[in-house]
Phi, psi and omega in degrees: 000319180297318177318317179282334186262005159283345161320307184311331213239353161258346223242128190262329195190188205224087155304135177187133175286139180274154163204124199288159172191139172271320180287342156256046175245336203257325130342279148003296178278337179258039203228310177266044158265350170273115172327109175274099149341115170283058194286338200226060206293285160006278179288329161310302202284335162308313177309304166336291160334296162326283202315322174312307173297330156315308211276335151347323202242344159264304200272335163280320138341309200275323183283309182292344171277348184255001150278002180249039149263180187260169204280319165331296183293328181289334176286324189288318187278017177267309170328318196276340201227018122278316139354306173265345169283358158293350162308300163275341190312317174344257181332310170299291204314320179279331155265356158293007171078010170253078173278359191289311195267327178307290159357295191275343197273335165317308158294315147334311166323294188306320212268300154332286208278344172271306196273341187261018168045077175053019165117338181338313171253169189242026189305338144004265193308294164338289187313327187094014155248104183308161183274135174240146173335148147307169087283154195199157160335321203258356183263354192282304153348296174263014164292344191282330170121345174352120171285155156318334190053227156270134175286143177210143102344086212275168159302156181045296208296302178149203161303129171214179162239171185321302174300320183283309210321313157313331184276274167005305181274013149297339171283344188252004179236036169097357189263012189214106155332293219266333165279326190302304173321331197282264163247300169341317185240156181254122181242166119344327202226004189207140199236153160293322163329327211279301196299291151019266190306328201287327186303290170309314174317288154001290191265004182277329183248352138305313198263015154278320191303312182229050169303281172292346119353288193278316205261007132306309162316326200291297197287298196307280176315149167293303180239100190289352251208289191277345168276344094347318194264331144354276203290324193294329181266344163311283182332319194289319191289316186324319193315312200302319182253054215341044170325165169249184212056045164321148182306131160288138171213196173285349186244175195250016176217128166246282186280169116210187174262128172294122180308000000 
């Protein structure tokens, strides 16, 4: 349990990426007519609260000094702790029955983690095989028809529902290579640090990538709070039904875990 909640305690929001598809746009529209129940409102919003403050006092600091680094390295360390979250996307892509992309994405890793000197770089990509949506346990759920459940608010990690949160401990149950490599197992060549630092890393260069973004959003809304859970459960659903027209932020990635 301390293990996961120092994950909780590096990790700010849930990166993720879109990918069009017209039949999960049409998908989509018969999917968001159901209300997601604010069940546990009281308490999201003290959680909230928390995470603001966290992120105040860590991450937003911590993000505006990594935007005056130079752009090579923040490109290398986005390159890089996007690499390993292919690690889970895999395993999602092979149970949603995207064994096509499960493929490619496999190769992309390999190609990435040797010649891409462990992802730092994207020669991938040079080659065609382009970066595909991301994926985690709970979105794979709601390709399952899984409901959504009630939205909650986790510490640090953010918005989520009843359904991702459950999809979530899946990473701690053998389904996310690189914690397993990591921290699960005692390996010769990999520390729990290692697992950490990529997580902390993560979440510090999501929220430089949608700096002005988040804390515009932040002056702007009336109830920020209820703007967040807004966007998040739009983004969750397109993910699921991998729809276009992703939420807009400043990166092409939007909520995630950071997994």
């Amino acid at each position: 349990m301390s293990r996961i909640f120092k994950v909780l305690i590096l990790s700010l929001f849930i990166a993720t990426s879109s990918m069009a598809g017209s039949d999960g746009q049409n998908e989509l529209s018969k999917k968001t007519n159901g209300e997601v129940k604010d069940c546990f409102e009281t308490v999201n919003r003290g959680i909230f609260a928390f995470n603001q403050a966290i992120d105040g006092l860590i991450f937003e600091p911590l993000a505006k000094g990594y935007l005056y680094l130079p752009s090579p390295i923040r490109t290398g360390t986005s390159n890089f702790v996007g690499n390993l979250s292919t690690l889970l996307t895999i395993p999602n892509n092979v149970l949603q029955g995207d064994f096509h992309i499960a493929g490619k994405n496999t190769l992309r890793f390999v190609v990435n983690s040797t010649v891409g000197v462990v992802g730092i770089f994207d020669p991938a990509s040079a080659i065609g095989l382009n970066s595909y949506e991301k994926e985690d346990f709970g979105q794979t759920l709601g390709s399952w028809g899984v409901g959504e459940g009630c939205y909650v608010v986790l510490p640090v990690l953010g918005p989520s529902t009843a359904r991702d949160a459950f999809g979530s401990l899946g990473n701690y149950m053998g389904g996310d290579a690189w914690y397993n490599v990591t921290v699960r197992n005692d390996t010769q060549y990999f520390s729990n640090f290692d697992y950490y630092a990529s997580k902390g890393a993560g979440g510090v260069d999501f929220r430089a990538k949608n700096f002005d973004d988040i804390n515009n959003l932040e002056e702007n809304s009336i109830d920020f709070y209820a703007s967040v859970k807004s966007l998040y459960l739009q983004d969750r659903r397109k993910r699921i039904a991998n729809a276009s027209g992703a939420t807009q932020t400043q990166d092409d990635s939007d909520w995630e875990e950071i997994e």
